[in-house]
N, C-alpha and C positions, 0 to 999 in steps of 0.2 A: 484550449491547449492542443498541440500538433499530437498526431499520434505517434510521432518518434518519442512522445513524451514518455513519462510513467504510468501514465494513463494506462497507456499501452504497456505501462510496466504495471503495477499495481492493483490491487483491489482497489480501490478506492477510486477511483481509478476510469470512473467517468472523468477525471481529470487528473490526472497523476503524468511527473515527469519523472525523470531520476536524471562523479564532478571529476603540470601540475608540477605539481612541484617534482616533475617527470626524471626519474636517474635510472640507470641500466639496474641497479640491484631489487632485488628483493622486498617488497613493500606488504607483506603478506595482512592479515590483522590478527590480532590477540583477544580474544572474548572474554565477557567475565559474567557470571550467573547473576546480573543484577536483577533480576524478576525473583530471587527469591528472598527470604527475609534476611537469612543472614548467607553472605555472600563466601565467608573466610572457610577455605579449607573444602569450599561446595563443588561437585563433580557437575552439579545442573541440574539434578532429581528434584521434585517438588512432590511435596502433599498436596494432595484435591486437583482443582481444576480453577483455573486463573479465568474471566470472565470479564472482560473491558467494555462496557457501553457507552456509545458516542452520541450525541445531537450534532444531525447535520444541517445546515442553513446556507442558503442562497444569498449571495449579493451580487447585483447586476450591476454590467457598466453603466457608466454615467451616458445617459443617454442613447442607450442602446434599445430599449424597451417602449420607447416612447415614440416608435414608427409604426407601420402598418404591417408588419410582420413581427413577433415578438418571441421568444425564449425564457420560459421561467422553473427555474426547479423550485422544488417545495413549493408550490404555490398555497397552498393551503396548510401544509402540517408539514414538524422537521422529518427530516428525513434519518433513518439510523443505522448504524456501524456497530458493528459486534465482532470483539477479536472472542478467540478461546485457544487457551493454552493446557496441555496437560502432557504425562510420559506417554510414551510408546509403548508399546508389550511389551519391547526387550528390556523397558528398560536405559537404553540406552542414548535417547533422544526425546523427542518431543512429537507429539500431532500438535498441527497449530492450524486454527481455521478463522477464516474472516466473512462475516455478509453484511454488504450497502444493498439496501433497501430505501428508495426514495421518487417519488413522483416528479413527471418532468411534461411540462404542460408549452405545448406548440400554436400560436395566435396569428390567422393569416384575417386581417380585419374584424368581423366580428364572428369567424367560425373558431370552432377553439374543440384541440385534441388532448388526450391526457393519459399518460402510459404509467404505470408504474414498472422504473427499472431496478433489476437486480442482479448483481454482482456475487459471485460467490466462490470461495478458497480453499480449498483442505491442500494443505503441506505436512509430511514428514520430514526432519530433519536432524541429526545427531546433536549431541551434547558440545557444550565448548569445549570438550579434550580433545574434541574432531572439527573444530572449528565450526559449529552450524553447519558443517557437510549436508547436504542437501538429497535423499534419498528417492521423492518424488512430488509432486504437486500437480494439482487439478483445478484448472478455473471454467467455470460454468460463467456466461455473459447474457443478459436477456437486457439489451439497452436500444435508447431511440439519441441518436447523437445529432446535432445541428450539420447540413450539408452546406448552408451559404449564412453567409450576415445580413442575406437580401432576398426575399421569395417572397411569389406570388400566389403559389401551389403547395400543398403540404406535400409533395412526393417530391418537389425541388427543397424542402424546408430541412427535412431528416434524414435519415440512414436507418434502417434498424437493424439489429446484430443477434442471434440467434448460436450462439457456438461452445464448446468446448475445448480445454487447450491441456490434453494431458503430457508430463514430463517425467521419464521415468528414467534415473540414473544407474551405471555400473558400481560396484560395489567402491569403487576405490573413485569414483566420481571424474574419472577420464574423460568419459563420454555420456553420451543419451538420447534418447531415444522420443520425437516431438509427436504427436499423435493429435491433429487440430481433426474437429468434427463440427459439420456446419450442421445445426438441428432444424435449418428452415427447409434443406432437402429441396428435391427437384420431386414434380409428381410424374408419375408413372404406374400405369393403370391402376388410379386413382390412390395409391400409397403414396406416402411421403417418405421418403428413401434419403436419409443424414448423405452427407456429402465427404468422404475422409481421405487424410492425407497423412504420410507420415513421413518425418524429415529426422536423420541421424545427424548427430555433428559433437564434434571434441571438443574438449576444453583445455584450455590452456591456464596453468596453474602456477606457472614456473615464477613470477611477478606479483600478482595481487589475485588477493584470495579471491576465489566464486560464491556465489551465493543467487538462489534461486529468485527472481522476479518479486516472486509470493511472499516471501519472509524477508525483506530488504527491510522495511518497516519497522517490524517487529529488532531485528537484528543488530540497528543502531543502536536499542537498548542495554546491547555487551559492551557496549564503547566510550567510557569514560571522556567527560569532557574536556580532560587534561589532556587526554587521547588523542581528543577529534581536535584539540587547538592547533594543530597542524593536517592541511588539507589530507585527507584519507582517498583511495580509488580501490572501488572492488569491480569485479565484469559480473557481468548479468548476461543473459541470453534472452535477448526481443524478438517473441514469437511471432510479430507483426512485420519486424523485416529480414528474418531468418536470419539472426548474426549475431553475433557477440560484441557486449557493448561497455565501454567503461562508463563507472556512475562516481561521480565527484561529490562525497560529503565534507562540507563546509560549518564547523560549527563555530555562529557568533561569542559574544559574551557572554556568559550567566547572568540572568535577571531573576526580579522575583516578585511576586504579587499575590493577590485574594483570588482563591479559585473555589468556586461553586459544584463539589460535589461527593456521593458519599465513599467510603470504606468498608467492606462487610458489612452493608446496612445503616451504618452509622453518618451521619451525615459531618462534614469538617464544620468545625465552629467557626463563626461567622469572620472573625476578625483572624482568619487561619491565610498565613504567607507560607507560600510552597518556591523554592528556586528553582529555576531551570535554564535548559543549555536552548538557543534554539541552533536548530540543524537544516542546512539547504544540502535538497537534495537535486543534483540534474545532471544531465548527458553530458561525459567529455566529449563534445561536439561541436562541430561549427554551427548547424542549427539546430540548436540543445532543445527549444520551446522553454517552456516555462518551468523554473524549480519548484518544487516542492519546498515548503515553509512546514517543520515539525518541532516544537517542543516537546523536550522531553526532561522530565523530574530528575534534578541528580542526587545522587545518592546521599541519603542522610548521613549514613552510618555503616559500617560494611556488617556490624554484627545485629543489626536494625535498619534495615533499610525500609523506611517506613513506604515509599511511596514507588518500591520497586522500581526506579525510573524507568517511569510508565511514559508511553505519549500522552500529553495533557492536552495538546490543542496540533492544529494541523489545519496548512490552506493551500488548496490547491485550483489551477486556472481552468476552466473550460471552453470550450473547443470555440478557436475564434476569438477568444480574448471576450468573451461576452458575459464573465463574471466570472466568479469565485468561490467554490464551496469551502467551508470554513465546517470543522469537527470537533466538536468539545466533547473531552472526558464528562461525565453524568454520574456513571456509578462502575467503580472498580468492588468487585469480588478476585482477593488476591490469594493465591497460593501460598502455603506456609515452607 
């Protein structure tokens, strides 16, 4: 995947991209608390703490692996995704945090390197009476990313990424304030000294709603499928090209099938069909890279919403087109 992609937008985000039906008015979005059980008459507040575990898995392009330089995640074991949701102090919103955890293994003939990388997300953000107004968020990156589809040399093969990307908002979300920290550092008598930058920049609200990078994901799950059956555009701010970005969500049909896993411990019975919306996610852009593919559970019941519409499943491209990590729900622990 490009790194204009989601990648660059997302947790997930070793391959992540993020979509018109363009008119001069107001296209803002509307939220609705479907992560709690019963959704009717709910401000957003939850009991306990919501806990989503993922299995992630690798599939490689056809015939891309099968040269004398080669790229493989999960080589040996899946790789995992952990959301967690709960209230703020005040109250008034949410902490919401993410970590990919997953090994990525680099093959130049018979020498072979193997990193484990890891991704990781703490977001504050308000309740739907504020729209998921975005308060701040922090992403921590420890990754080895492919540099060519062709090497002879493992320092022509990879990239490795070392940084911090903090985002802290004014109270009324006008503006804010980008704070990027490179943790590979330059040495100097013989410390290693972080590398930092910080960039101001406004938002513009007046059209379609904002929403942080970090909780885009997450966020789709306020959005009714009925909702999204008509293309939606929120703007994002891409700390990789310092600018403000439109993201185009596109939701298919409703489907529905046998999904593999459990509920507060309890596992779904065997012969258990779940429906769901799926939603593409990518840059309104001429070169968007690659969308994002997330399913997501729609809402059973609004006074029972049994499955929270959770993300169940999610695929996304990595860098080069050299395959595809694919994320399956495993075990939700759901907030009452």
């Amino acid at each position: 995947m490009k790194k204009k992609s989601l990648a660059a937008i997302s947790a997930v985000l070793l391959a992540t991209t993020l979509f018109a039906s363009c008119t001069s008015a107001s296209q803002k979005l509307s939220f609705s608390p479907n992560w709690a059980q019963n959704t009717l008459g709910n401000t957003g507040a939850i009991t306990g703490e919501e806990v989503l575990e993922y299995e992630v898995n690798f599939t490689d392009a056809t015939g891309f692996n099968e040269e004398y330089y080669s790229v493989l995640y999960c080589p040996e074991k899946s790789g995992k995704y952990v959301t967690t949701l709960k209230n703020n102090s005040s109250g008034d919103g949410y902490i919401y945090t993410t970590r990919l955890e997953l090994d990525v293994q680099f093959a130049i003939g018979s020498a072979v390197e193997v990193f484990t990388d890891v991704v990781e997300t703490e977001m504050e953000f308000k309740s739907t009476l504020n729209a998921l107004q975005p308060v701040r968020s922090e992403k921590t990156v420890l990754s080895h990313t492919p540099r060519n589809v062709d090497a002879t040399t493992f320092e022509a093969a990879y990239v490795d990424y070392d940084y911090t990307v903090l985002t802290e908002y004014d109270g009324e979300c006008n503006a804010a304030v980008v704070t990027y920290t490179d943790r590979k550092g330059t040495l100097l008598s013989g410390k290693d000294l972080p590398r930092t930058s910080t960039k101001t920049f406004e938002i513009d609200k007046e059209k379609y709603t904002y929403l942080d990078n970090e909780q885009l994901l997450f966020a789709v799950r306020g959005l009714s499928s009925t909702y999204l059956s008509s293309q939606r555009i929120v703007n994002i701010y891409d700390a990789y090209t310092s600018a403000l970005q439109e993201v185009k969500l596109n939701a298919e049909s409703k489907d529905s099938e046998k999904f593999s896993f459990s509920i507060n411990g309890t596992p779904l019975a065997a012969d258990t069909v779940v429906e769901y919306t799926p939603v593409k996610l990518s840059l309104n852009a001429t070169n968007a890279g690659a969308a994002i593919t997330a399913w997501y559970a729609t809402t059973t019941d609004p006074s029972n919403n049994v499955y929270r519409n959770a993300m169940l499943y999610m695929e996304t491209a990595v860098s080069y087109n050299i395959g595809s990590l694919r994320y399956s729900l495993k075990n939700a622990q759901f907030a009452n």
